[in-house]
C-alpha positions as a printed NumPy array, in Angstrom:
array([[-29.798,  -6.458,  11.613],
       [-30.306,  -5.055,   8.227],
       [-28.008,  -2.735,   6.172],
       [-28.397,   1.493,   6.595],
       [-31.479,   2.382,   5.344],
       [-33.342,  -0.553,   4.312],
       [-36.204,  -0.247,   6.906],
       [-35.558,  -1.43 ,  10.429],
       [-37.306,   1.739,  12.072],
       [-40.494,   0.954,   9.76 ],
       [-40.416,  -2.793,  10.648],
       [-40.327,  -1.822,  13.729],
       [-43.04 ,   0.485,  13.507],
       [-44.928,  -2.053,  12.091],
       [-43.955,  -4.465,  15.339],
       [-45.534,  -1.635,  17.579],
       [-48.516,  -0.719,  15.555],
       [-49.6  ,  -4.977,  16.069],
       [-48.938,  -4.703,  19.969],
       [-50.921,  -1.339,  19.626],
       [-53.618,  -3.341,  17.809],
       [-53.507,  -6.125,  20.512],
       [-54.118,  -3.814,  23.145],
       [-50.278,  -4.239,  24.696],
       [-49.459,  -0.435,  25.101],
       [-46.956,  -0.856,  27.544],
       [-44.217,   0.497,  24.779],
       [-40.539,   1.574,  25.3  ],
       [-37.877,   2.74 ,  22.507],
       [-34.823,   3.475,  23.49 ],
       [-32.914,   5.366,  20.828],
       [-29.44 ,   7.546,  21.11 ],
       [-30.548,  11.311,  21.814],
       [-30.185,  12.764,  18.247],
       [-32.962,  10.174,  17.109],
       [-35.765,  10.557,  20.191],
       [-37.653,  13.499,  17.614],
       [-37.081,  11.484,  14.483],
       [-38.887,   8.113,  15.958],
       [-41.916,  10.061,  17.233],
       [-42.297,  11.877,  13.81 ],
       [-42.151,   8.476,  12.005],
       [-44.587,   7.025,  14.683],
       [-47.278,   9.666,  14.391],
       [-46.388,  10.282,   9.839],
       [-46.271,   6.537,   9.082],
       [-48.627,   4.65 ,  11.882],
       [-50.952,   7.024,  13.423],
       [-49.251,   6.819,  16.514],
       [-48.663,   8.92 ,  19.464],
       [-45.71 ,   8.53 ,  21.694],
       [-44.209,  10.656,  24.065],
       [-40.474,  11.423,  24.555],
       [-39.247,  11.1  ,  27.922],
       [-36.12 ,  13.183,  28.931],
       [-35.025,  14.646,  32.65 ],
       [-37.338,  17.788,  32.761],
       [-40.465,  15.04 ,  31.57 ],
       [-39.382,  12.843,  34.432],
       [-39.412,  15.542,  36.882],
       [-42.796,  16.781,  35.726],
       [-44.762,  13.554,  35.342],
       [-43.42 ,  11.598,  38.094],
       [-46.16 ,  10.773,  40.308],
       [-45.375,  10.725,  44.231],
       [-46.314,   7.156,  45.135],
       [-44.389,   5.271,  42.592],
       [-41.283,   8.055,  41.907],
       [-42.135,   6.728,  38.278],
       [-42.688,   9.127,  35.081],
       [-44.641,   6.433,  33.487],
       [-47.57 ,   6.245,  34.894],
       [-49.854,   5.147,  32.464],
       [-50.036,   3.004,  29.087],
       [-48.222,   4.564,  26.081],
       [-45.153,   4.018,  23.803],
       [-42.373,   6.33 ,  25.693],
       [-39.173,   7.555,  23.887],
       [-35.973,   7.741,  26.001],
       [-32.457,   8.322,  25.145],
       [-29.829,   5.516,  26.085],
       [-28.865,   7.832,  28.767],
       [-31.774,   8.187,  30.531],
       [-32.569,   4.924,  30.493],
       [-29.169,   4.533,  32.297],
       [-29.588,   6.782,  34.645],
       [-33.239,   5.676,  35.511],
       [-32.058,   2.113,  35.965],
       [-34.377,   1.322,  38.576],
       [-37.54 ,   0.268,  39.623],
       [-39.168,   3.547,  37.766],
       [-38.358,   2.58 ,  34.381],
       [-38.245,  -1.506,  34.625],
       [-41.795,  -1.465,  34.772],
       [-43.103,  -4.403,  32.956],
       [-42.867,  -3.387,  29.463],
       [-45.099,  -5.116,  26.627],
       [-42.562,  -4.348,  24.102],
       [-38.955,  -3.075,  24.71 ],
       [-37.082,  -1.634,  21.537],
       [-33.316,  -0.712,  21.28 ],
       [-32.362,   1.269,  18.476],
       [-28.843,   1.318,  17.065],
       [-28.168,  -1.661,  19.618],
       [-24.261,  -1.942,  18.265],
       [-23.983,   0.351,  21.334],
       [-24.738,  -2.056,  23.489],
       [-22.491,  -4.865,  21.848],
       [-19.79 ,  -5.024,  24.511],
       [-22.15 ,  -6.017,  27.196],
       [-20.12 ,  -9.45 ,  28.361],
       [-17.364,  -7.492,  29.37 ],
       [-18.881,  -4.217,  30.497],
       [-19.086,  -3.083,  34.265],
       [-22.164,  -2.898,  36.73 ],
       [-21.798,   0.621,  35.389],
       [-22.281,   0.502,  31.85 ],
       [-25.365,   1.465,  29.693],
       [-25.571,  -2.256,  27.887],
       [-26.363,  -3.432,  31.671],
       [-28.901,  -1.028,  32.62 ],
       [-30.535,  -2.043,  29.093],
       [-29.976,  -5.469,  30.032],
       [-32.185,  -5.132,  33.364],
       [-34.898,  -3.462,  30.894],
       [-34.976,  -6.534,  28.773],
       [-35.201,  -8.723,  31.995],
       [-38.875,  -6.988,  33.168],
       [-40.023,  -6.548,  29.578],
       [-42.121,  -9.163,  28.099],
       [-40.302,  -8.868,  24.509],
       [-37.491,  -6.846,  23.043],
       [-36.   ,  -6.205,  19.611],
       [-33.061,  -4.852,  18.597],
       [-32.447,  -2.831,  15.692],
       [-28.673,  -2.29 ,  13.854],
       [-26.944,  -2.338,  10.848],
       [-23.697,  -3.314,  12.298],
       [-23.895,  -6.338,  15.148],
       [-20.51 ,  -6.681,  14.758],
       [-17.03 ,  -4.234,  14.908],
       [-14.346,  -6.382,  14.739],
       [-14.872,  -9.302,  17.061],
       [-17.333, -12.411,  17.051],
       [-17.722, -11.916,  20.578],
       [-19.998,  -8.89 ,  20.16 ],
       [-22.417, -11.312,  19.058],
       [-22.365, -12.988,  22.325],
       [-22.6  ,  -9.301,  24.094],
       [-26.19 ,  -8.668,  22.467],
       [-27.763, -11.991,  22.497],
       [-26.231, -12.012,  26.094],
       [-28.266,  -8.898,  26.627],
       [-31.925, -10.306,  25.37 ],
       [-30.974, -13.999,  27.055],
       [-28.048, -14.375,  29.42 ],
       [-27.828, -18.007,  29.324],
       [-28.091, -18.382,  25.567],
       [-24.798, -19.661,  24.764],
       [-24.138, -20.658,  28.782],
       [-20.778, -18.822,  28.803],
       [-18.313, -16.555,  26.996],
       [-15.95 , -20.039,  27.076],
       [-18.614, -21.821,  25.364],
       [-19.532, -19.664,  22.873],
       [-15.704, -18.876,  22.164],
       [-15.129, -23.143,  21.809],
       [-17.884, -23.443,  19.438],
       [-17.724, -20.431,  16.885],
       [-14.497, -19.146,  17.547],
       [-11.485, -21.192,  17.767],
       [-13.982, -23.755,  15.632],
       [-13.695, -27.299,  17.668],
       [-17.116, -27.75 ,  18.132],
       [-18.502, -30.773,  17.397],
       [-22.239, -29.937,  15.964]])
């Protein structure tokens, strides 16, 4: 979490150009729509690196028969938070090397979102990826317990409960 415009999308780059390096090239980003273009132009201008942006019309085209998956081989894939949503399934949660979530503040409410919601779809990403970042200026709205929501996200247990977490940084009777 850094402030607007002080360089999470090239740190991240940077993050992704190592992996590249070490021959892990099993790369997702998941950015909101408007950004998908931006992120593969900063990519290929600032690393050298291709990437391919995955919408509905690329899934239908590139989805190979046996696996109903549109990515079928190594690469760093763009996606919108939507499409990862609505791929939420074995075709998308394939085993990433690296999983990064742009703008995460999206995802923020994900301890009290529904089976539905987009923060738990990204949450099964970050289960069947090996590591995940996530990038935003503003963790937090207006309430301490979005914290819990996106750590929640990257490692359920974390804190052990809402409760817990609530006991120790929020009403403040913890005793460490």
């Amino acid at each position: 979490a850094d402030e607007v415009g002080l360089g999470k999308t090239i740190e991240a780059g940077i993050v992704i150009a190592q992996y590249w390096a070490e021959h892990k090239r099993s790369i997702l980003v998941v950015v909101p729509s408007s950004l998908r273009q931006q992120w593969k132009q900063e990519l290929l201008d600032r690393f050298n690196l291709n990437s391919t942006i995955v919408d509905s019309a690329y899934a239908r085209k590139n989805k190979s028969k046996e696996h109903h998956s549109p990515f079928t081989k190594k690469g760093i894939y763009i996606c919108s938070y939507d499409f990862a949503h609505r791929y939420n399934n074995e075709a998308i949660a394939n085993g990433w090397d690296l999983l990064i979530c742009d703008e995460a503040h999206k995802l923020r409410n994900y301890y009290k979102s529904s089976k539905n919601a987009v923060s738990v779809s990204i949450a099964n990403l970050v289960k069947y990826s090996t590591k995940a970042l996530l990038l935003t200026a503003t963790p937090l709205q207006n309430r301490l317990e979005e914290l819990y929501g996106l750590v929640s996200i990257i490692d359920p247990t974390y804190f052990h409960s809402l409760e817990v977490f609530k006991e120790r940084y929020i009403k403040g009777k913890s005793e460490y």
